[in-house]
C-alpha positions as CSV (number, residue, x, y, z in Angstrom):
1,X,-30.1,19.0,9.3
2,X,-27.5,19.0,11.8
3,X,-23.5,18.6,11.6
4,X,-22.1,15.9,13.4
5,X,-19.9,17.4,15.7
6,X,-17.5,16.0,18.9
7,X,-20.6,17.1,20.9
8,X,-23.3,15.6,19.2
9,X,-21.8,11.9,18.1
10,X,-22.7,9.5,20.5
11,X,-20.5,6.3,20.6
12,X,-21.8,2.7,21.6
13,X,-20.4,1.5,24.4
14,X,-20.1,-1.6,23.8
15,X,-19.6,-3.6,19.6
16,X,-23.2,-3.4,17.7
17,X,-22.8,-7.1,16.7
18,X,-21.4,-8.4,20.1
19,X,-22.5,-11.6,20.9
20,X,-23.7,-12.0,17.2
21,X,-22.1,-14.9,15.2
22,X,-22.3,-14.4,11.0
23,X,-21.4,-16.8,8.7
24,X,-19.6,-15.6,5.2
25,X,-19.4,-17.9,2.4
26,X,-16.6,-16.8,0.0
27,X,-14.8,-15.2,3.1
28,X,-10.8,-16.0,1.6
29,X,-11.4,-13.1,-0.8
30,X,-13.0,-10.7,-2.7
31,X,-16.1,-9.0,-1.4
32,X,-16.5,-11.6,1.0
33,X,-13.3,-11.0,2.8
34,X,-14.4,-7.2,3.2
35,X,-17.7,-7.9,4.9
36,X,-16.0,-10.7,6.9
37,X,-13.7,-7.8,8.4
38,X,-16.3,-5.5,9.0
39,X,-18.2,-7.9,10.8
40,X,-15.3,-8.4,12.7
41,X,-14.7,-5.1,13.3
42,X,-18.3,-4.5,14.7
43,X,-17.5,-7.6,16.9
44,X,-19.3,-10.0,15.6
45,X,-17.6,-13.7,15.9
46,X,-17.3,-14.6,12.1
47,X,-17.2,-17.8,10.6
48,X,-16.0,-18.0,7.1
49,X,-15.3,-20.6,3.9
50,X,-13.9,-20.3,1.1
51,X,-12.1,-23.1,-1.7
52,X,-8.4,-21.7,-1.1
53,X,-6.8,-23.1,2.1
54,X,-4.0,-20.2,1.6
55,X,-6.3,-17.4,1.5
56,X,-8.9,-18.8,4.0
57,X,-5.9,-19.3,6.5
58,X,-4.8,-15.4,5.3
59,X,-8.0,-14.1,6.4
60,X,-8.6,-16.1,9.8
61,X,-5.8,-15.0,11.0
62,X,-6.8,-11.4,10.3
63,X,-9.7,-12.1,11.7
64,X,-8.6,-13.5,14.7
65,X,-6.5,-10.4,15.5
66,X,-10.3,-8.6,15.6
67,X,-12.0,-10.4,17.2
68,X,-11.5,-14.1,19.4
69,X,-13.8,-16.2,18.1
70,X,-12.8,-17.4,13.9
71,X,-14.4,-20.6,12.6
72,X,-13.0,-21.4,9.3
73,X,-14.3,-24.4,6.8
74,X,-12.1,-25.1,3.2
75,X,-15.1,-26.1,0.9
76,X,-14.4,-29.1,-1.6
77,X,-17.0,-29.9,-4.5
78,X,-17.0,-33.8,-4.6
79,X,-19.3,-34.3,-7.6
């Protein structure tokens, strides 16, 4: 099998998930948070919710500094 070398790596030109929107439920923390970022990170427009309005405004603005488009939704329970 071959090393990956400088040579051999070839880079995208342009984000995999450009153009892409994914929502994450859970997004304010946890495991959700992570994939929320690494959507963001492979330029994906992310929207996320989550049930703390502290953590959820935490992580959109993280977000937003990845990538311009953030949609963020506090989720309630009104039983």
């Amino acid at each position: 099998m071959l090393q990956i070398t400088e040579t051999n790596v070839e880079l995208p030109e342009k984000a995999p998930l450009a153009g892409v929107v994914s929502l994450v439920t859970g997004g304010s923390r946890g495991i959700g948070r992570a994939i929320a970022l690494r959507l963001a990170g492979l330029g994906s427009s992310v929207a996320i919710c989550g049930r703390n309005v502290g953590a959820l405004q935490s992580v959109a603005a993280e977000l937003q500094a990845r990538v311009p488009s953030v949609f963020s939704r506090l989720l309630t329970s009104r039983l």
